[in-house]
KEPAGU-297137 format. One record per residue: residue number from 0; residue in three letters; x, y, z of N, C-alpha, C in turn. Coordinates in steps of 0.001 Angstrom, whole numbers. Last residue first. Layout:
pt seq:NUM type:ALA n_X:X n_Y:Y n_Z:Z ca_X:X ca_Y:Y ca_Z:Z c_X:X c_Y:Y c_Z:Z
...
This chain:
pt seq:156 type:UNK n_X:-15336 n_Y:-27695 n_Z:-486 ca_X:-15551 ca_Y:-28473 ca_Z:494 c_X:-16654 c_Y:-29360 c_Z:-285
pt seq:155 type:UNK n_X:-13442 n_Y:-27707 n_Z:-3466 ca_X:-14661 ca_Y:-27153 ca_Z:-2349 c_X:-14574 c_Y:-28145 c_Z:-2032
pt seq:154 type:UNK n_X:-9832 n_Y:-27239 n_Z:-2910 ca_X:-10492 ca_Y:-27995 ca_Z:-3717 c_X:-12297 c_Y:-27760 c_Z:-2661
pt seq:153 type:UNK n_X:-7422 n_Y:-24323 n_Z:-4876 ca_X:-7719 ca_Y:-25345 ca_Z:-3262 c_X:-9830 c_Y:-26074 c_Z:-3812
pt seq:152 type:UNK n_X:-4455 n_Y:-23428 n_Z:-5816 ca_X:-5506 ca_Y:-24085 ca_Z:-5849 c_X:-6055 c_Y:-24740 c_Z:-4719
pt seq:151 type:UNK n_X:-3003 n_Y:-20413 n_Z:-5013 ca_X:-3118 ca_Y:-21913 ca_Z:-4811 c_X:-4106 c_Y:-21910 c_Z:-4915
pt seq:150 type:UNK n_X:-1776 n_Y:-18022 n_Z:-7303 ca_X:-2485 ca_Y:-18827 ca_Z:-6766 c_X:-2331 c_Y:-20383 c_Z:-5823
pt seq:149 type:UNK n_X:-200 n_Y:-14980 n_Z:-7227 ca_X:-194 ca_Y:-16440 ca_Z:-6745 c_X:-1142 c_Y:-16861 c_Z:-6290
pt seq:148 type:UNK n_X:750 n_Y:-11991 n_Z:-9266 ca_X:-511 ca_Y:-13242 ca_Z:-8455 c_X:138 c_Y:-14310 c_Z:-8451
pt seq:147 type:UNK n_X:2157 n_Y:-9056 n_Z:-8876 ca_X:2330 ca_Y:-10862 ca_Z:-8804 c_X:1042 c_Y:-11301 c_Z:-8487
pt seq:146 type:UNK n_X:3437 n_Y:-5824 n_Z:-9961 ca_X:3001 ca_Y:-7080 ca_Z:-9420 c_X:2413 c_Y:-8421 c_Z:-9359
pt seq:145 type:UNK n_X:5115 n_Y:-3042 n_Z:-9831 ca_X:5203 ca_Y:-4099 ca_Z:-10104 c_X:4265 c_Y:-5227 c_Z:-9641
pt seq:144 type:UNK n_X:5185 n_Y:93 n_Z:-10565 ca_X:4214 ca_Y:-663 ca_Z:-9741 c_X:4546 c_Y:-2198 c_Z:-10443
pt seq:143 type:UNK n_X:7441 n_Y:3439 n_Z:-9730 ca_X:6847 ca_Y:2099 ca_Z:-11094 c_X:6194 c_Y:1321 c_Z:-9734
pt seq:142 type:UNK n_X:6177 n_Y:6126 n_Z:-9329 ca_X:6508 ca_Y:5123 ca_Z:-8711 c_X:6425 c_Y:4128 c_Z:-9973
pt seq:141 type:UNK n_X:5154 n_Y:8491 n_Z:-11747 ca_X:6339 ca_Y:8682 ca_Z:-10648 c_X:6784 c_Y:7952 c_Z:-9807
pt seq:140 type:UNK n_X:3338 n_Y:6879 n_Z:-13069 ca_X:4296 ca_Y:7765 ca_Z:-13946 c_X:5268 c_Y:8466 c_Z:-13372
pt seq:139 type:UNK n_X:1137 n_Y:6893 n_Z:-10842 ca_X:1688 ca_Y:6032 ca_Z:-11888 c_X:2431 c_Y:7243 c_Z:-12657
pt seq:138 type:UNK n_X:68 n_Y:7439 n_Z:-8616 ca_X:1343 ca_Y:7853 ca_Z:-8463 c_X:2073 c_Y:7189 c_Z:-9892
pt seq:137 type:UNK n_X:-2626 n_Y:7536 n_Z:-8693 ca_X:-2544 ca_Y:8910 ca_Z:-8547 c_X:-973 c_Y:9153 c_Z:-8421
pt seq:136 type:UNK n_X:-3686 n_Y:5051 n_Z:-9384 ca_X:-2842 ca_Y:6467 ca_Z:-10700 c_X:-3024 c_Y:7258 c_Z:-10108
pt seq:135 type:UNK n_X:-2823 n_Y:3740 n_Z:-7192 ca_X:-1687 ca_Y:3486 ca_Z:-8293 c_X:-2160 c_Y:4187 c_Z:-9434
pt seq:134 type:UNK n_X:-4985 n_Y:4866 n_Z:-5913 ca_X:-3457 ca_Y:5262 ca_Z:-5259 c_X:-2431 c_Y:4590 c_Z:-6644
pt seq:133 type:UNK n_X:-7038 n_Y:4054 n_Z:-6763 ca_X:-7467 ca_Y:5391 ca_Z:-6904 c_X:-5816 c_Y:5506 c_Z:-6369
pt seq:132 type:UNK n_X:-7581 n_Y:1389 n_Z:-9494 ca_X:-7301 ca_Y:1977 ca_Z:-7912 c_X:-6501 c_Y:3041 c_Z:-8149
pt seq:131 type:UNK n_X:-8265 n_Y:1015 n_Z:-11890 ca_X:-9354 ca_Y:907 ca_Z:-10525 c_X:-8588 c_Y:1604 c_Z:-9541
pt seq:130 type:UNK n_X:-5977 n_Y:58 n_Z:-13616 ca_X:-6847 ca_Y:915 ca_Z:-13584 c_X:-8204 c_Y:1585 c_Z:-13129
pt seq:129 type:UNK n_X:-5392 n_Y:-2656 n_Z:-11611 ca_X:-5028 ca_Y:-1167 ca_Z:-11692 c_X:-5546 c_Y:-153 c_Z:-11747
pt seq:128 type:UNK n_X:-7300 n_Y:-4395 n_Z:-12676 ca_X:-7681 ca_Y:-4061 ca_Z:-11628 c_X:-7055 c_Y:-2564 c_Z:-10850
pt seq:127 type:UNK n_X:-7165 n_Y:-6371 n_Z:-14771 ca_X:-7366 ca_Y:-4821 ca_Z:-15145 c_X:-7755 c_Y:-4078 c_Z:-13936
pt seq:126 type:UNK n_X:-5566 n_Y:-8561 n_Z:-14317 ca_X:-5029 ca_Y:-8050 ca_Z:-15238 c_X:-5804 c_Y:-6602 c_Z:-15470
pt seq:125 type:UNK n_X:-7088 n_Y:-9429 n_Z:-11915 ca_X:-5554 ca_Y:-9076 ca_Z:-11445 c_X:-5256 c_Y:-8058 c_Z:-12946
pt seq:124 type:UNK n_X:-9731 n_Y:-10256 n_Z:-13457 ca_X:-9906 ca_Y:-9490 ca_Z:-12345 c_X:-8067 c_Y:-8474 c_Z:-12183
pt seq:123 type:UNK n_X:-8808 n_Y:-12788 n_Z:-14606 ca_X:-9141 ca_Y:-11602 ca_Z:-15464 c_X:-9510 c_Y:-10233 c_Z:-14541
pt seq:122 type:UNK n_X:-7725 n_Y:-14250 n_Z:-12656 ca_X:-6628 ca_Y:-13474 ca_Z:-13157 c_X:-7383 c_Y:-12766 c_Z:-14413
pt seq:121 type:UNK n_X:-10656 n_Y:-14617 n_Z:-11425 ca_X:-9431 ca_Y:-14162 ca_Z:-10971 c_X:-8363 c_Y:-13684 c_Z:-11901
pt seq:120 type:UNK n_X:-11459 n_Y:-16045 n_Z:-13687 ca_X:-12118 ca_Y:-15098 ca_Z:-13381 c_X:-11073 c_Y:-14104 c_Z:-12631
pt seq:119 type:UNK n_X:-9693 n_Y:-18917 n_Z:-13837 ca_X:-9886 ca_Y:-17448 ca_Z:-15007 c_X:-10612 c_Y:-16442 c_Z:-14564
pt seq:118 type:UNK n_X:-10525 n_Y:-19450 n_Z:-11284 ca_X:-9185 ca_Y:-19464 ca_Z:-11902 c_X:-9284 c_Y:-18464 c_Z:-12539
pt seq:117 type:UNK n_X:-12306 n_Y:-20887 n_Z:-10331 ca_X:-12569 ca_Y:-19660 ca_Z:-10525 c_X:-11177 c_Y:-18923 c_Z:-10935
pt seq:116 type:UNK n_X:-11759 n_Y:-24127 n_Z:-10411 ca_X:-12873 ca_Y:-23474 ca_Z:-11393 c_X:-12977 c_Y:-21719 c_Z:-11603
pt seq:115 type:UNK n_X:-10301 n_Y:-23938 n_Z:-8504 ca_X:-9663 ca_Y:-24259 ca_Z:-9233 c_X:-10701 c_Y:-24000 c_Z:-10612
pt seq:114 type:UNK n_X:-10361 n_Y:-21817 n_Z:-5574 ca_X:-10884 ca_Y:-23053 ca_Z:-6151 c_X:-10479 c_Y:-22701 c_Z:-7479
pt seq:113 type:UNK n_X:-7383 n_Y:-20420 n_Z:-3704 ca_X:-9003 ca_Y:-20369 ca_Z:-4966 c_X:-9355 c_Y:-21500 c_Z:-5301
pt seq:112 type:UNK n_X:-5793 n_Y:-18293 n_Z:-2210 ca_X:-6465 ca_Y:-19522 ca_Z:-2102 c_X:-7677 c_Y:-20048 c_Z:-3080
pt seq:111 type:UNK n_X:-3486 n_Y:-15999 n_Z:-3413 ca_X:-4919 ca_Y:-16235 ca_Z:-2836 c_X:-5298 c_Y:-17375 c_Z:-3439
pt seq:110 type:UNK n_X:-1269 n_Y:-13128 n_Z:-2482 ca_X:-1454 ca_Y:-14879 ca_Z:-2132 c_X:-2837 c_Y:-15063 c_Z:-1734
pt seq:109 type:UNK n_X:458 n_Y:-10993 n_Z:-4460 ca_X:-800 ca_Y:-11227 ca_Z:-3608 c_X:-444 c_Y:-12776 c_Z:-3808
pt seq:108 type:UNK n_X:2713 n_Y:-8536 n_Z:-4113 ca_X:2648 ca_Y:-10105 ca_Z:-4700 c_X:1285 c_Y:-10546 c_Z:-3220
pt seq:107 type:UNK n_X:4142 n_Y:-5340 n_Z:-5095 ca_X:2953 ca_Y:-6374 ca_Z:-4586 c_X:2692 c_Y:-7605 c_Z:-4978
pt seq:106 type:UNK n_X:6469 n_Y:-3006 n_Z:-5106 ca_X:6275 ca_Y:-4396 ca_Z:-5511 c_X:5151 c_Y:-5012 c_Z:-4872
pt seq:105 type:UNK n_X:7226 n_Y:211 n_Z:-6197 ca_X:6549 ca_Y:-750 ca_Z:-5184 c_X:6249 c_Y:-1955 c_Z:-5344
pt seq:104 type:UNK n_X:10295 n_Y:2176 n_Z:-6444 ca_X:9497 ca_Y:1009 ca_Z:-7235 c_X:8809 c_Y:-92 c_Z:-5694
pt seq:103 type:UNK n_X:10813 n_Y:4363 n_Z:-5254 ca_X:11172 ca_Y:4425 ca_Z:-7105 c_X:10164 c_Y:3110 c_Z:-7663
pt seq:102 type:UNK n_X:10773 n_Y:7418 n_Z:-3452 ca_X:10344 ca_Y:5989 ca_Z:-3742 c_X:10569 c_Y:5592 c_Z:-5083
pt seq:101 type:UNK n_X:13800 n_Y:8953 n_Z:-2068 ca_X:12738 ca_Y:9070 ca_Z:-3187 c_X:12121 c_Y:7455 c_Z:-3373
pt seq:100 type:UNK n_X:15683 n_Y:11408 n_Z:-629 ca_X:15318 ca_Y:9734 ca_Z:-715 c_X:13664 c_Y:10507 c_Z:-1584
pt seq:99 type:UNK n_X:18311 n_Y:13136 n_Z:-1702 ca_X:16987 ca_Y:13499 ca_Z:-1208 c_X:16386 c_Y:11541 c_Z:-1679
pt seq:98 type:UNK n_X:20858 n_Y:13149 n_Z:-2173 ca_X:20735 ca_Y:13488 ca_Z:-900 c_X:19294 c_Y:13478 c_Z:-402
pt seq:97 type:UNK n_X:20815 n_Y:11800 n_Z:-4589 ca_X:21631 ca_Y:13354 ca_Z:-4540 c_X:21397 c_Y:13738 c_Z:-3050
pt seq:96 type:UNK n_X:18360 n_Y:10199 n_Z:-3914 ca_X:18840 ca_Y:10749 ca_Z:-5480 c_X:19497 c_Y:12062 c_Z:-5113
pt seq:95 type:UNK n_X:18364 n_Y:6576 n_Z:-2554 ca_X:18976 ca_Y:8139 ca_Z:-2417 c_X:19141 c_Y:9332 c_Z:-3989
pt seq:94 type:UNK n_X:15103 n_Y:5410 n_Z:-3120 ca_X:16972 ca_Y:5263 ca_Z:-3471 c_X:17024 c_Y:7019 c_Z:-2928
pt seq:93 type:UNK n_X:13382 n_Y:2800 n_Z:-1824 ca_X:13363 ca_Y:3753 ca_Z:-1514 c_X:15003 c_Y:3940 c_Z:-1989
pt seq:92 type:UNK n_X:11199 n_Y:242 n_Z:-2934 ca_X:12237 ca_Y:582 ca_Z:-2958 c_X:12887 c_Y:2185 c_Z:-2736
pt seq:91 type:UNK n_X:8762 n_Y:-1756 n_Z:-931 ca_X:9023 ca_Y:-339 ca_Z:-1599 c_X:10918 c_Y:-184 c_Z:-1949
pt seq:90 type:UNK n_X:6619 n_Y:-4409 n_Z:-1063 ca_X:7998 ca_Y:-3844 ca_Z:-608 c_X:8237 c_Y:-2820 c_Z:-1488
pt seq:89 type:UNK n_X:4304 n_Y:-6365 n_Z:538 ca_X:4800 ca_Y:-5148 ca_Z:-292 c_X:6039 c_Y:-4527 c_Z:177
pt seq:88 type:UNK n_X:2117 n_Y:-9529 n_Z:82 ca_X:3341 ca_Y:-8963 ca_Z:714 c_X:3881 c_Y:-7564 c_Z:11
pt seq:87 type:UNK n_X:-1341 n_Y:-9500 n_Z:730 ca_X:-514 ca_Y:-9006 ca_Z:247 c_X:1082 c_Y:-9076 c_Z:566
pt seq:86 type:UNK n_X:-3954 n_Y:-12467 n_Z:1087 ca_X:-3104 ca_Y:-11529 ca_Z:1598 c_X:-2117 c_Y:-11549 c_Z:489
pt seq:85 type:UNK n_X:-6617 n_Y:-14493 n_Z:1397 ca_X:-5827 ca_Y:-13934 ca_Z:593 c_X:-5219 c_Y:-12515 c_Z:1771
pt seq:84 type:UNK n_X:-7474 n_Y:-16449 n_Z:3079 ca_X:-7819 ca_Y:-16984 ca_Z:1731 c_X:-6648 c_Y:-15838 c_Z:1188
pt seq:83 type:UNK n_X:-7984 n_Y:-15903 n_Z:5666 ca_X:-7806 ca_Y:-17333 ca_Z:5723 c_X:-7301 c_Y:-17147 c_Z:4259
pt seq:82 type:UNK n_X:-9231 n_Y:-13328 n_Z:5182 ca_X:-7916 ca_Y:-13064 ca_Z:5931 c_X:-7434 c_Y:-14267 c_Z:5823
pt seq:81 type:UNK n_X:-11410 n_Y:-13829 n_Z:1923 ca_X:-11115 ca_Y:-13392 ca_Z:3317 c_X:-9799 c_Y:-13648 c_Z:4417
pt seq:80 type:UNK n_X:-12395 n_Y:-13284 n_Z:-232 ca_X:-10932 ca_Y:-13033 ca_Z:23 c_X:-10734 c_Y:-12489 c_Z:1454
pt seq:79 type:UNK n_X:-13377 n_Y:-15252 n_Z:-2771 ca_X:-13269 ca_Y:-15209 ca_Z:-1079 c_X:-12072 c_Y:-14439 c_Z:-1177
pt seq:78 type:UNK n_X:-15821 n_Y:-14492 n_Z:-5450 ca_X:-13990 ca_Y:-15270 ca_Z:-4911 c_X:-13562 c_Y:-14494 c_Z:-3821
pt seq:77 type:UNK n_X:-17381 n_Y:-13519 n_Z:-6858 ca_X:-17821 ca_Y:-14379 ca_Z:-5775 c_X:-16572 c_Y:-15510 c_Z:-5601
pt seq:76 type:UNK n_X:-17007 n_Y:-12052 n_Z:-8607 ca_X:-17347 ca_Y:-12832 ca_Z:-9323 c_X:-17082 c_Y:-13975 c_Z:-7951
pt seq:75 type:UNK n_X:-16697 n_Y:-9595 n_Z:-7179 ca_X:-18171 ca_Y:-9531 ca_Z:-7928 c_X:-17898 c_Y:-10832 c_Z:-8369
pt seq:74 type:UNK n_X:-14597 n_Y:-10228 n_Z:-5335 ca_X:-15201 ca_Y:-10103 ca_Z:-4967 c_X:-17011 c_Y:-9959 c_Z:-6206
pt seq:73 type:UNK n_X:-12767 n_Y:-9142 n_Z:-7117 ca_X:-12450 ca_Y:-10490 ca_Z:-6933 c_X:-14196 c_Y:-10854 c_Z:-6509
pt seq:72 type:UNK n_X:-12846 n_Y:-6605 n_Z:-7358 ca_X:-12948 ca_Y:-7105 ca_Z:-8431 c_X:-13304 c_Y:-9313 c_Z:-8170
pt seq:71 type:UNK n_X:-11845 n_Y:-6092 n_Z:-4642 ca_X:-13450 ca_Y:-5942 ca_Z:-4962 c_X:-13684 c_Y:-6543 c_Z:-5917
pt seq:70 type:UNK n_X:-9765 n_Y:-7045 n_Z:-4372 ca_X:-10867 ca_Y:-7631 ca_Z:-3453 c_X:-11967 c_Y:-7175 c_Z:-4070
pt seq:69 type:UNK n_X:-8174 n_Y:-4748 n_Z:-5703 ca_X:-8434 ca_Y:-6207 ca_Z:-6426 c_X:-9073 c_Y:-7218 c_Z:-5724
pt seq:68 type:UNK n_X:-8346 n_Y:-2767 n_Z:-4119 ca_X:-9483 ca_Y:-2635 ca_Z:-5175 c_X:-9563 c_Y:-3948 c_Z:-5895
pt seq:67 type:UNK n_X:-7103 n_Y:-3594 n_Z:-2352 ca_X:-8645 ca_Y:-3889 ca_Z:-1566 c_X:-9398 c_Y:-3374 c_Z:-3270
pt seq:66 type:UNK n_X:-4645 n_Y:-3343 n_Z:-2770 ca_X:-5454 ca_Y:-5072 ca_Z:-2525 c_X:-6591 c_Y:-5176 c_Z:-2421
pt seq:65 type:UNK n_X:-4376 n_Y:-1252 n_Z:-3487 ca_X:-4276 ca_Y:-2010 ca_Z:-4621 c_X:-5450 c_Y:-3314 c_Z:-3824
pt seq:64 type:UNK n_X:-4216 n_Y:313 n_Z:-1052 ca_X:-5662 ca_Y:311 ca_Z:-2005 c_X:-5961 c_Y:-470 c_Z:-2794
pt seq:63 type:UNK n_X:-2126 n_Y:-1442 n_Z:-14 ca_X:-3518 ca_Y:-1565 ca_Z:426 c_X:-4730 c_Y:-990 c_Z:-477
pt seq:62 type:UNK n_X:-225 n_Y:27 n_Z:-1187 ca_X:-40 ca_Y:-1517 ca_Z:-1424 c_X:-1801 c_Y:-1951 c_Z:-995
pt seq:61 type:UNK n_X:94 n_Y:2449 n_Z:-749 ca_X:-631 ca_Y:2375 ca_Z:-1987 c_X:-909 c_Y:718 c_Z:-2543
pt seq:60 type:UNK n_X:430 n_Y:2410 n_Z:1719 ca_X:-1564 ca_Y:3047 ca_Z:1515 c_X:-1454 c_Y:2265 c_Z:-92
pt seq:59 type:UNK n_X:2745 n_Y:1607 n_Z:1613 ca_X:1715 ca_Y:468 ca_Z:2790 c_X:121 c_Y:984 c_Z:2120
pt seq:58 type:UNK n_X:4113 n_Y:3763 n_Z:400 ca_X:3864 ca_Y:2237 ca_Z:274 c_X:2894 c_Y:1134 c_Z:840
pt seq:57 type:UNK n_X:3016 n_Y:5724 n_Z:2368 ca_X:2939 ca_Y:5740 ca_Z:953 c_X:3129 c_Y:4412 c_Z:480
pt seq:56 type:UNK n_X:4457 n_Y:4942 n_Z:4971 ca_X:3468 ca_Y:4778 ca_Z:4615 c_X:2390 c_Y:5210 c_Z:3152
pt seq:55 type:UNK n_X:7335 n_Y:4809 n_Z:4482 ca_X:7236 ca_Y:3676 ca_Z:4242 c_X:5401 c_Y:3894 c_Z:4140
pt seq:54 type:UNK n_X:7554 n_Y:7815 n_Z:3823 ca_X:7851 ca_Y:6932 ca_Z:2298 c_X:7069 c_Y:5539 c_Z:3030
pt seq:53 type:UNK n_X:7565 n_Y:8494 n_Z:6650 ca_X:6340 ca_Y:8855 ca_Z:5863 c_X:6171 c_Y:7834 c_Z:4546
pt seq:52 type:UNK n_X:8578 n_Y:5863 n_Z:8758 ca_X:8925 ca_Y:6769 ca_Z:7806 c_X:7493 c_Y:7553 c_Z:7096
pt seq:51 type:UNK n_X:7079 n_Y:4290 n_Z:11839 ca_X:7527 ca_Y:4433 ca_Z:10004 c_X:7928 c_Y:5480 c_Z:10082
pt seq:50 type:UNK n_X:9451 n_Y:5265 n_Z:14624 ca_X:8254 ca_Y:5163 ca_Z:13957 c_X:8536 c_Y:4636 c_Z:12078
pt seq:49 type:UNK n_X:11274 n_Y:4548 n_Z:17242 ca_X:11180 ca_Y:4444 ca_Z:15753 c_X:9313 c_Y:4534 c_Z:15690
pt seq:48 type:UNK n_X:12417 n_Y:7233 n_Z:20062 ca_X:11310 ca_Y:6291 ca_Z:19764 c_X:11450 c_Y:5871 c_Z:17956
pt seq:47 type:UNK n_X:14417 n_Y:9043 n_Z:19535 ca_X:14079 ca_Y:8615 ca_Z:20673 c_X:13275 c_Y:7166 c_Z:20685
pt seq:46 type:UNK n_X:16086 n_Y:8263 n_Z:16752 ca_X:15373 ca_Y:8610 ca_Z:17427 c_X:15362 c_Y:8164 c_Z:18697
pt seq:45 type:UNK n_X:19689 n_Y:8978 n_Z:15785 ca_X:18717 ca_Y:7819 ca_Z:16324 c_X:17786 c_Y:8424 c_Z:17242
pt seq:44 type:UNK n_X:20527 n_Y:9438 n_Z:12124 ca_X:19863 ca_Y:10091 ca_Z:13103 c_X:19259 c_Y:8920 c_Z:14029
pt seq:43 type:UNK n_X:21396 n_Y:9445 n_Z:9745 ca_X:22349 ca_Y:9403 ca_Z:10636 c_X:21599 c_Y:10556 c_Z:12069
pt seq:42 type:UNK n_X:19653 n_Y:9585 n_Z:7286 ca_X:20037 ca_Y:10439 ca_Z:8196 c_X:20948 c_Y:11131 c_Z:9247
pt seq:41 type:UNK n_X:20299 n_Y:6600 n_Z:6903 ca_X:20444 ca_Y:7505 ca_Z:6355 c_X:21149 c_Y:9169 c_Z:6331
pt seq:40 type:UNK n_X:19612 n_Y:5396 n_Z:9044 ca_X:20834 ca_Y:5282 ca_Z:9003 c_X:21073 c_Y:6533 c_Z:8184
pt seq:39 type:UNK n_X:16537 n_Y:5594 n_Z:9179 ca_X:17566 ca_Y:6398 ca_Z:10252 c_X:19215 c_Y:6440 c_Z:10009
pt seq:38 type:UNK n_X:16407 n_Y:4361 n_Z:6640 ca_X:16223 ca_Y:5926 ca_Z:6407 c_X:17034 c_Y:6502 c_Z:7762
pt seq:37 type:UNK n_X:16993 n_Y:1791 n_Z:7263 ca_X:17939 ca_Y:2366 ca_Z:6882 c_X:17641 c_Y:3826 c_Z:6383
pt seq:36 type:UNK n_X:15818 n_Y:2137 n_Z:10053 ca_X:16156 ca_Y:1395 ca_Z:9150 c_X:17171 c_Y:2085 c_Z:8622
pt seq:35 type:UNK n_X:13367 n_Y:5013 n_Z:11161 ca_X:13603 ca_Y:3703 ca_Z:11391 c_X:14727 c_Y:2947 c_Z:10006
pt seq:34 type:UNK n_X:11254 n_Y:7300 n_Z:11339 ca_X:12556 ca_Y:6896 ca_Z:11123 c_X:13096 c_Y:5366 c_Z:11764
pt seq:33 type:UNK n_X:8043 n_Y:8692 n_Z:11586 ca_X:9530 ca_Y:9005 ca_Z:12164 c_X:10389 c_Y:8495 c_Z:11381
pt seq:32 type:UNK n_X:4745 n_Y:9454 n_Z:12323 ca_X:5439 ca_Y:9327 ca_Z:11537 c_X:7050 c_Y:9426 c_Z:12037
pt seq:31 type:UNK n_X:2083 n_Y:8428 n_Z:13936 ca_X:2747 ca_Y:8727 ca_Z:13986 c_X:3764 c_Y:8333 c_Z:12652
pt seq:30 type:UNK n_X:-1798 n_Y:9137 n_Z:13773 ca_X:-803 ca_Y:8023 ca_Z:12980 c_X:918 c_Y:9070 c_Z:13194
pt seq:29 type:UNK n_X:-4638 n_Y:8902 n_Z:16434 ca_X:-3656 ca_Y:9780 ca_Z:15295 c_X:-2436 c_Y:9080 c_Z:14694
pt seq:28 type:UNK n_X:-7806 n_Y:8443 n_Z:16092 ca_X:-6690 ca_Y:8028 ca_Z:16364 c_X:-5785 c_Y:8596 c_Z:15607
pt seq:27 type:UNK n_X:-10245 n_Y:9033 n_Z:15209 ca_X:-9592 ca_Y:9518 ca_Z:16980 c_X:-8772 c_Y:9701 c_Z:16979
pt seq:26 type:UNK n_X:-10969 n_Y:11518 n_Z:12508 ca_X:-10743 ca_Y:10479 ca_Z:13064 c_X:-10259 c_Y:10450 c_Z:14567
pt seq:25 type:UNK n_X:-11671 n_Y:14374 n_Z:11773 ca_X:-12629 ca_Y:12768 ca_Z:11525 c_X:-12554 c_Y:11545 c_Z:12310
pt seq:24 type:UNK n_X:-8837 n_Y:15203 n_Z:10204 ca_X:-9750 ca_Y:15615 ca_Z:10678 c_X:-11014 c_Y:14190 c_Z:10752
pt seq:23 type:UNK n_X:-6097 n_Y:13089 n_Z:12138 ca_X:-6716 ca_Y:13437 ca_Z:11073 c_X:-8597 c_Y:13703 c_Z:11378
pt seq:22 type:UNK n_X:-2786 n_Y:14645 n_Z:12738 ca_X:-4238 ca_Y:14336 ca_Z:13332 c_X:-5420 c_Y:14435 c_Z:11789
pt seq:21 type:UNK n_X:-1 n_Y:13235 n_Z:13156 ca_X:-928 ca_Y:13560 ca_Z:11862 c_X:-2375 c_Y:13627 c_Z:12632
pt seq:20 type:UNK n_X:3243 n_Y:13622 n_Z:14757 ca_X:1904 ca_Y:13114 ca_Z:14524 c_X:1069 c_Y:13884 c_Z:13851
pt seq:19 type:UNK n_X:6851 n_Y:12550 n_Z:13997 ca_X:5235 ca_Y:13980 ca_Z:13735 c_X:4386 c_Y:13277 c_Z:13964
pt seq:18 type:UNK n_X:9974 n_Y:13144 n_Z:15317 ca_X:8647 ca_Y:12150 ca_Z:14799 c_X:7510 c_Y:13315 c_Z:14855
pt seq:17 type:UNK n_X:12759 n_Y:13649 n_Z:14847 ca_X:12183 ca_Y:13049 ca_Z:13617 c_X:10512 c_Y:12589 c_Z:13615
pt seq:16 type:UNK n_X:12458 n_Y:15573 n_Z:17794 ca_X:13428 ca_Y:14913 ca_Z:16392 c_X:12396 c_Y:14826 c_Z:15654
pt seq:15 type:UNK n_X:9576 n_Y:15644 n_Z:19346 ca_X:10655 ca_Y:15239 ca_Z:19647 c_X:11631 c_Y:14585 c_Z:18163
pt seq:14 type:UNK n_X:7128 n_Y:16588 n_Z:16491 ca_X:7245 ca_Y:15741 ca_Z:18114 c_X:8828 c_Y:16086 c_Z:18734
pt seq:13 type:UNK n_X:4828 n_Y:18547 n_Z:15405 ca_X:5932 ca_Y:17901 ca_Z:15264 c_X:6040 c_Y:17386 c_Z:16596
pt seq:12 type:UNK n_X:1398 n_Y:17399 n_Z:13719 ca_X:2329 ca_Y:18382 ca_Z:15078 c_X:3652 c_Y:18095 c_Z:14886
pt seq:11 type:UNK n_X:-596 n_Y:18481 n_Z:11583 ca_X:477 ca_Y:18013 ca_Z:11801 c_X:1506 c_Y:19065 c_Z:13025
pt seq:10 type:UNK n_X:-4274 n_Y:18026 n_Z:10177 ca_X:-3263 ca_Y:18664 ca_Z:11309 c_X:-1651 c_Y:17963 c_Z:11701
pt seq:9 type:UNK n_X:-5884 n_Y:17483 n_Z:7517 ca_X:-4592 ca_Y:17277 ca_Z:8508 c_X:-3784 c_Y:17978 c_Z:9195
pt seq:8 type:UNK n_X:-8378 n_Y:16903 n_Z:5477 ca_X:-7813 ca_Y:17996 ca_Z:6708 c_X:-7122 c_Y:17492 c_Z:7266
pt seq:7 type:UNK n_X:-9077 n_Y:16312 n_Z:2574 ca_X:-8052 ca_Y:15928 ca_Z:3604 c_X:-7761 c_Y:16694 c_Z:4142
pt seq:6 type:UNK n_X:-12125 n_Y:16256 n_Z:539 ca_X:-10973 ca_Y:17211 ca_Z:1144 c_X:-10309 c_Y:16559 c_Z:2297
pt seq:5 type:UNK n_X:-13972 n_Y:15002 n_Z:-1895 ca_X:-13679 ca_Y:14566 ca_Z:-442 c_X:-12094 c_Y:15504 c_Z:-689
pt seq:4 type:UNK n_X:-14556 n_Y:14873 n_Z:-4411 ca_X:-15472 ca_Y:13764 ca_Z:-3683 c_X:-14836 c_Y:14515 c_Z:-1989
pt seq:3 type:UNK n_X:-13702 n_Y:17257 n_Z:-7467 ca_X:-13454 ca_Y:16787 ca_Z:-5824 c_X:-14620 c_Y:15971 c_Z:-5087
pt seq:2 type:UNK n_X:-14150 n_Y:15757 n_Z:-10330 ca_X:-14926 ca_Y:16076 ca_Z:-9142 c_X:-14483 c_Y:16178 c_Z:-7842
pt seq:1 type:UNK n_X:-11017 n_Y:16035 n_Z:-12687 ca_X:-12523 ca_Y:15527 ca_Z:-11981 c_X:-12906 c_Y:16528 c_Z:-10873
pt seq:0 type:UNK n_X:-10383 n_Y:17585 n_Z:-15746 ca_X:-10197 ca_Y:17575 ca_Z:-14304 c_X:-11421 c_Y:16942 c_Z:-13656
């Protein structure tokens, strides 16, 4: 068992129907949660207001730790990954199992701009960068994690 580093205090209000806000201890700003898509269809519920879903932000945290732990990796062997150079697309698959929705499979396909010399460094970075991030094992063996590098080559100034 590891080291607790850090405790999550969350206050949760409920709102009107489907939506909750999350106060989090620390922070100003609070993150609303609700329904939207086909979870509202789901439900067969139309909010007052759409918010995400909780599922869709489990996808979005675990698509973002991924990117930012494969920024870092990227990042020691001095490959840009700045907002011009690289970005994530992520899509979650959310299935009905018996009445209860469940995430089953997150897909990440990164897009990053590289010079053509740092090639191999990069995809030696993509191939062990998983086992770095602190959201794809804290759900590996209950979300499958699929994902993509794309490079374009691009030539120094």
């Amino acid at each position: 068992m590891g080291e607790v580093v850090h405790t999550s205090r969350i206050k949760i209000i409920r709102g009107i129907g489907p939506t909750r806000k999350a106060l989090i201890e620390g922070l100003d700003e609070p993150i609303y949660y609700g329904v939207h898509g086909g979870i509202k269809k789901f439900y067969k519920i139309e909010p007052e207001k759409e918010h995400a879903a909780t599922l869709d932000h489990i996808i979005a945290a675990t698509g973002a730790c991924m990117m930012g732990t494969l920024s870092t990796l990227l990042a020691r062997d001095k490959i840009s990954t700045s907002e011009d150079r690289y970005h994530a697309d992520v899509e979650g698959d959310i299935e009905n199992f018996g009445g209860v929705l469940k995430i089953t499979q997150i897909r990440v396909k990164y897009h990053l701009k590289i010079h053509t010399e740092k090639v191999p460094e990069a995809q030696t970075a993509f191939s062990s960068y998983l086992q770095f991030c602190p959201a794809a094992q804290s759900i590996k063996g209950c979300i499958e994690i699929k994902d993509a590098l794309v490079l374009e080559h691009i030539e120094p100034i």
